[in-house]
N, C-alpha and C positions, 0 to 999 in steps of 0.2 A: 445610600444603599440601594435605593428602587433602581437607580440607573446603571448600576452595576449588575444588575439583575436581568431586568429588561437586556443588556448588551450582550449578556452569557447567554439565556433565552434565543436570542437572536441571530447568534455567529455559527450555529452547528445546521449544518446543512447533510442532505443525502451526500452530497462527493468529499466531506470531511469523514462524514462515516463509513465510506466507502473507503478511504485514506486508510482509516485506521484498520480496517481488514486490510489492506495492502501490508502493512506495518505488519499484522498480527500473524500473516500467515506467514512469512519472510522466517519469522521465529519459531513457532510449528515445523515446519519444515525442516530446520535445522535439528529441535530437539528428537521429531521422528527420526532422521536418520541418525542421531546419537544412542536411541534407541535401538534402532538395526544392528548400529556395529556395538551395541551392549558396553555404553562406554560408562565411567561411573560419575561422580558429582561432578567432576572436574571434566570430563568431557562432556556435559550436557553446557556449562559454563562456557565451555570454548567454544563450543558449536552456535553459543546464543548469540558469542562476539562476533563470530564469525559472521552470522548472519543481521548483523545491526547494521554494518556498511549496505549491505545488500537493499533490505528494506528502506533505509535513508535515500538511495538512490531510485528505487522503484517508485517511492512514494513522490519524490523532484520530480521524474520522470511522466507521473501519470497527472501530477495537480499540472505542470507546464502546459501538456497534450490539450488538456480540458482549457485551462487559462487561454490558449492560442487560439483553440478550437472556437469558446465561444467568440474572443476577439473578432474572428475571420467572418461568422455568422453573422455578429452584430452588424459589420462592418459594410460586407453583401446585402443584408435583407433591409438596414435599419433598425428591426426590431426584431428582438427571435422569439418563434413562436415557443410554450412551450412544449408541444409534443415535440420538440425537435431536441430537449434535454434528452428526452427517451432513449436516444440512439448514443448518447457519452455512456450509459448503464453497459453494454456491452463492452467496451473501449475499457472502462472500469475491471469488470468481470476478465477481462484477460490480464489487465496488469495486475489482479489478484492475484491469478493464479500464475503468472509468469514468477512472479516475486518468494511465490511457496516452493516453484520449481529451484530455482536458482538457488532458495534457502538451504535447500535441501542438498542440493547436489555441489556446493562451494563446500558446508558442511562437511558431507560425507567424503569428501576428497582432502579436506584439512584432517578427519579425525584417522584416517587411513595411515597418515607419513609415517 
């Protein structure tokens, strides 16, 4: 059980939590513009679907960037500093809000037809 513990402990980092705002606002976004066009259970429902591909793909999209990202760092320097994580925080901060955009706006053009 300790090690199971210690391993949960150990696996969540700032760019998983950062992930999960990628995820979270993908769905946000969807349900605001469900909210716009005043749609009821069942168009909050389709609008969450809608936006699940979205976020699945933002979130590929932003762990790959960082994955590469550090890769290429390692790979140039030998070792990477940490203040040099500092600058993926931005990189992050956009595929958040790229993924609430997209939520939104895939949404609100599915809930229109």
């Amino acid at each position: 059980m300790h090690c199971l513990a210690s391993l949960v402990a150990t696996d969540m980092t700032l760019w998983d939590l950062l992930s999960v705002f990628c995820f979270s606002s993908s769905i946000a976004g969807a349900i605001i513009s469900a909210e716009r066009v005043k749609a009821g259970f069942w168009g909050h429902a389709i609008a969450a679907l809608v936006a699940l591909p979205v976020a699945i793909v933002c979130i590929w999209a932003k762990r790959m960037l960082g994955y590469r990202l550090h890769k290429y760092i390692e790979h140039r320097a030998g070792r990477v500093p940490q203040w040099l994580y500092l600058g993926m925080i931005p990189i992050a901060v956009f595929w958040i809000s790229a993924s609430g955009i997209l939520g939104a706006i895939l949404a609100s053009a599915v809930l229109r037809l």
